[in-house]
N, C-alpha and C positions, 0 to 999 in steps of 0.2 A: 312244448309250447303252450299247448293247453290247459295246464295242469290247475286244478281249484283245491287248495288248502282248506279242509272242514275240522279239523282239528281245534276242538276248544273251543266251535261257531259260537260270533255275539249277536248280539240281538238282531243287527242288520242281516246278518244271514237266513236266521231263522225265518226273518221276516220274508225275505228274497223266497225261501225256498217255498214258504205258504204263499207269495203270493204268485208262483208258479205252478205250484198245485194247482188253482183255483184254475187257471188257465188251461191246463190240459186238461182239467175233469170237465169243464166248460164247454169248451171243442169238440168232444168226447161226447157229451150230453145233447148235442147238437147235429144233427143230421150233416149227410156230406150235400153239399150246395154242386149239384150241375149243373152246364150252361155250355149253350153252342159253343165254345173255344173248348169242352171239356174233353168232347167227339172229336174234331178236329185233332186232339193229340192224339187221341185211342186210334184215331184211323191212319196217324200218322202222315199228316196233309204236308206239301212239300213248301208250306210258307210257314211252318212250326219249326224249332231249333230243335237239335237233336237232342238236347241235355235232359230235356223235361220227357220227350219221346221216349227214350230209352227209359227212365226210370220210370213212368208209365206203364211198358214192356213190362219190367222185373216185375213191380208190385204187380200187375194183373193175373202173369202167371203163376207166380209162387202164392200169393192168395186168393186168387179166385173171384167167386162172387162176391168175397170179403174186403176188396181189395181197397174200396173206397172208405172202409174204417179204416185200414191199415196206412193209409195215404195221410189219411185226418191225423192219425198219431203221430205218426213221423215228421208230417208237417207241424205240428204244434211241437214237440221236444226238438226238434232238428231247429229251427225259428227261435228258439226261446232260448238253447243254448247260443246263438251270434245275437241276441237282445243281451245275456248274462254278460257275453265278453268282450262286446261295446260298451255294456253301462259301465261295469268293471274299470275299463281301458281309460277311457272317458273320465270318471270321476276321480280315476286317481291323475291322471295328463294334469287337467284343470285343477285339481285340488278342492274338487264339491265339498262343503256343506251336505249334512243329512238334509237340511232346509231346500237345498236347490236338487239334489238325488232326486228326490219322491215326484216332482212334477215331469224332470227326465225318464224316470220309469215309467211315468203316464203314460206319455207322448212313446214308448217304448212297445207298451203293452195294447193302446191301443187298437193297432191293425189288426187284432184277434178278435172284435168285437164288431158287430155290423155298426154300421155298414161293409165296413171292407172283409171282415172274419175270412181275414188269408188263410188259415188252416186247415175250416171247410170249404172254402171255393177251392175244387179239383182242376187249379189252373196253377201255370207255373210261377204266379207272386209266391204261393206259397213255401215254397226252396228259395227263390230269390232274395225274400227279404231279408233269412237267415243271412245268405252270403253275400251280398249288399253289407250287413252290417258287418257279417270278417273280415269284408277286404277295404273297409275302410278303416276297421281298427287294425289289422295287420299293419294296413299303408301308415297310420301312422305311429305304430312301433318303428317302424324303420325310420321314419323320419325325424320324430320327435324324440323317440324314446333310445335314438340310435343303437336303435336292435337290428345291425345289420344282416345278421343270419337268419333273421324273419322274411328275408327276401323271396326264399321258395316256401314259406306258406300263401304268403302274399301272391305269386304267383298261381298259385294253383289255385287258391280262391276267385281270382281272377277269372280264369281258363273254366272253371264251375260257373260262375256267375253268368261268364255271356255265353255259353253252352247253351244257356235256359233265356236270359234276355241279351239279347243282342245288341240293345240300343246301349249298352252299357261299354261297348268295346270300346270308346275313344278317350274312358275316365282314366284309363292310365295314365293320359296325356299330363292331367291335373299334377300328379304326384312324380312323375317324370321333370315338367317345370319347376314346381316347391323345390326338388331335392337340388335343378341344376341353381334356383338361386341361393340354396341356401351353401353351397357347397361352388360356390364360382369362382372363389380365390384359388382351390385348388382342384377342379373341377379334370383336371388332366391327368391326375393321377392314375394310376391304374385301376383301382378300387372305386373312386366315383365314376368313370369311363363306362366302365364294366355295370352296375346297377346304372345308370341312367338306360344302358343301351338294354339293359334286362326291360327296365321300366317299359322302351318303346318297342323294340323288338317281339314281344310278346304279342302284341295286335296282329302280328303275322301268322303267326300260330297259330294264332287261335282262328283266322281268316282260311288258313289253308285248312284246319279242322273241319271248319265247316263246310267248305266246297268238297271236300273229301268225302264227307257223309252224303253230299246231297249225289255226287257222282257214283258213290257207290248203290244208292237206295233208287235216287233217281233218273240217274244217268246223266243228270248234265254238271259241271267242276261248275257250280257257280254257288255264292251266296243266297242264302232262305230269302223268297221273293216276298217281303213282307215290309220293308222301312222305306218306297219310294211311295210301292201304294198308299201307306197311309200319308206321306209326305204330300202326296200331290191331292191329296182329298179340298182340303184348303183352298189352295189355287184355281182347281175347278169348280169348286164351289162361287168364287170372286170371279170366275168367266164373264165373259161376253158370248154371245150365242154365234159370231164369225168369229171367234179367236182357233177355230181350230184350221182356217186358213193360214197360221202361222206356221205349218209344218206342209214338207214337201212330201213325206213319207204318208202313202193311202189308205195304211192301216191304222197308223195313227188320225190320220182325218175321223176316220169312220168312227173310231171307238170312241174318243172329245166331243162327236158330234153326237152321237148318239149318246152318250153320259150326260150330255146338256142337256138335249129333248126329253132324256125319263128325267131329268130334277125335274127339269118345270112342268113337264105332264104333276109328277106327283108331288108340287109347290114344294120344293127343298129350296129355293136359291134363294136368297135377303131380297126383300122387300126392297122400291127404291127411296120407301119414305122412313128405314131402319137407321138408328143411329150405331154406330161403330159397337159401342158394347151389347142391344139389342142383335145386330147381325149376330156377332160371335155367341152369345146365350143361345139365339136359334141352330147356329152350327154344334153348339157344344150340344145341346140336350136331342140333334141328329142325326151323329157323326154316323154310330154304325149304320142307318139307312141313305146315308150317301155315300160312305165310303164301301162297308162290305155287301149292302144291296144293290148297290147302283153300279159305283165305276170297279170293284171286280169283277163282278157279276154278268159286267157288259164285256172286257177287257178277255175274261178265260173262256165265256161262251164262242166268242167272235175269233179268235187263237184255234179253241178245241174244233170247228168245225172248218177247221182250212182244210183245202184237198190235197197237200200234198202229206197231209201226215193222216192219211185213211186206214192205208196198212199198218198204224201203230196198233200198239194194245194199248187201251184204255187208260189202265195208270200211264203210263209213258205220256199218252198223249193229254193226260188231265195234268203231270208236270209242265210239260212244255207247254200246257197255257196258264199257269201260272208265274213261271218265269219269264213270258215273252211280254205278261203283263207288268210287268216289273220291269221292264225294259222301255214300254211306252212312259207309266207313269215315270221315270227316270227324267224322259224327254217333256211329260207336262209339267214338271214340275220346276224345273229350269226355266225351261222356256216363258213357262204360265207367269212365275214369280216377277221376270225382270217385265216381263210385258204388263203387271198388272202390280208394280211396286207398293206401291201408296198404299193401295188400300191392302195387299198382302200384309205389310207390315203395321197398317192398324189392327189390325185381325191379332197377327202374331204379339202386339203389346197388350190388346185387351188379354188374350190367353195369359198373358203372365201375371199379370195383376188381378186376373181373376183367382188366378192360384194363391196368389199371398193375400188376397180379400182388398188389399186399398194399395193405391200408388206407393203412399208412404211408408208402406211394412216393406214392399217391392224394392226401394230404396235403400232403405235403412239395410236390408240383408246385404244387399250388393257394396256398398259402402264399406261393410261390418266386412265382409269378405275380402275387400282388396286392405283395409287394413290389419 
């Protein structure tokens, strides 16, 4: 599948291969970047995926105090092999120009370089972004390139990627649709039947993957408590200080109510004289001090000190309050969203268009994409 012809390399290659050097020696030259999500894996926290935990495990023990060079390497060759066989994949689909190559290597090579330097942050962008970019060029070998036996690389890269990010698990959906419109006239065959239901079927998998680890590790068959709490960060944040009279449940009372009192004790909530992009700047440059100092922080304390889980041990009882917090925020986040629309989804469009930097790059992509 993978295979790279160096025989006879021309000047592109040569190029390609120094300027992959420069990048691992770079990485390499550069100390490994810690940071609270770092710990959290090493201690193996039951709202981290297993993917990156484990591989975590292996490098610590087989290297030792070493380990975080050893992470850095891997992370930098490991990344830089799925940037080769995306740009690869890529340039030849589209049919680049060396003119239009070298900007897409930019944009390619960049995330090695701070700000973001994924190969020294000992967090799991840096494996992901590797396989982010295989399983989007796998997906579109199969697609485009009707390389249908690329099907179970694609898979597995898949099954790797939300191992480690999980927010990732519903992009099959994407290339599941592509394949049923581009293949709809005979969509019933046996052969596209068969790959579309790989295409969906696969989120199961990897769903029961994950409960499986957390029930074996942590005892409870549930998914990593991590995509409601930061979902409902938002929402409580755009509160009313009675909205947690919306819920009949007392444990959620308490926890909404109490999430709201520490924002405003320690001024996290938008101003009422903020305009919609103001509010969301203020959110964005707060997040982790209201989402993982505030409403976890309130949500696991208030869980871990219930009486009827006194006889736990410690781990057990520090899961169970992290899953149970993940069960409220599940319910703030629904509830909060439809009750407080409007401005949820002012919130939710400044976030986008802050990402593309103006309305009209925002546009233009969305456009460019459905045609």
């Amino acid at each position: 599948m993978l295979r790279f012809n160096y025989k006879n390399p021309g000047p592109e290659k040569y190029l390609l291969l120094v300027a992959y050097l420069i990048v691992v020696l770079y990485c390499l030259y550069n100390e490994p970047i810690y940071s609270p999500d770092t710990y959290s894996y090493l201690n193996a926290m039951p709202f981290r995926q297993m993917g990156y935990v484990i591989f975590f495990k292996v490098f610590s023990t087989v290297f030792g105090t070493y380990f975080d060079v050893a992470v850095v390497a891997f992370h930098a060759v490991f990344s830089l092999f799925g940037v080769h066989y995306f740009f690869t994949r890529i340039s030849r689909l589209f049919q680049l120009n060396n003119l239009s190559k070298l900007p897409l290597l930019i944009i390619l090579l960049f995330p090695f370089f701070p700000p973001l330097s994924i190969a020294n942050n000992l967090c799991s962008e840096g494996l992901g972004y590797g396989l982010y970019l295989l399983f989007i060029a796998l997906g579109m070998e199969v697609l485009f390139n009707k390389k249908g036996h690329y099907i179970k690389y694609y898979l597995i890269a898949y099954l790797l990627l939300v191992s480690i990010r999980s927010q990732f698990i519903i992009s099959t959906l994407i290339f599941a649709v592509t394949y049923f419109l581009m293949y709809r006239k005979e969509i019933f065959q046996k052969k596209h039947l068969l790959n579309v239901l790989m295409f969906c079927g696969i989120m199961l998998i990897a769903s029961l993957s994950e409960r499986t680890y957390h029930k074996l590790k942590d005892g409870f068959f549930k998914p990593t408590p991590l995509g409601y709490t930061s979902a409902s960060t938002a929402p409580i944040y755009l509160s009313a200080n009675d909205d947690y009279k919306l819920f009949k449940n007392k444990d959620y009372q308490e926890i909404l109510k109490t999430s709201y009192d520490t924002l405003a004790h320690k001024n996290l909530l938008p101003k009422p004289d903020y305009s919609t992009q103001e509010s969301y700047k203020f959110f964005h440059d707060n997040l982790p001090k209201i989402c993982n100092q505030t409403v976890r922080v309130i949500g696991t304390s208030y869980y871990f000190n219930q009486p009827e889980i006194k006889n736990w041990d410690t781990s057990k009882k520090s899961a169970y309050s992290f899953f149970k917090t993940e069960e409220a925020c599940k319910a703030f986040t629904k509830v909060l969203i439809l009750n407080n629309f409007k401005e949820w989804l002012k919130l939710f469009y400044a976030n986008l268009t802050y990402g593309f930097k103006s309305q009209l790059l925002l546009w233009f992509v969305v456009i460019m994409f459905f045609l």
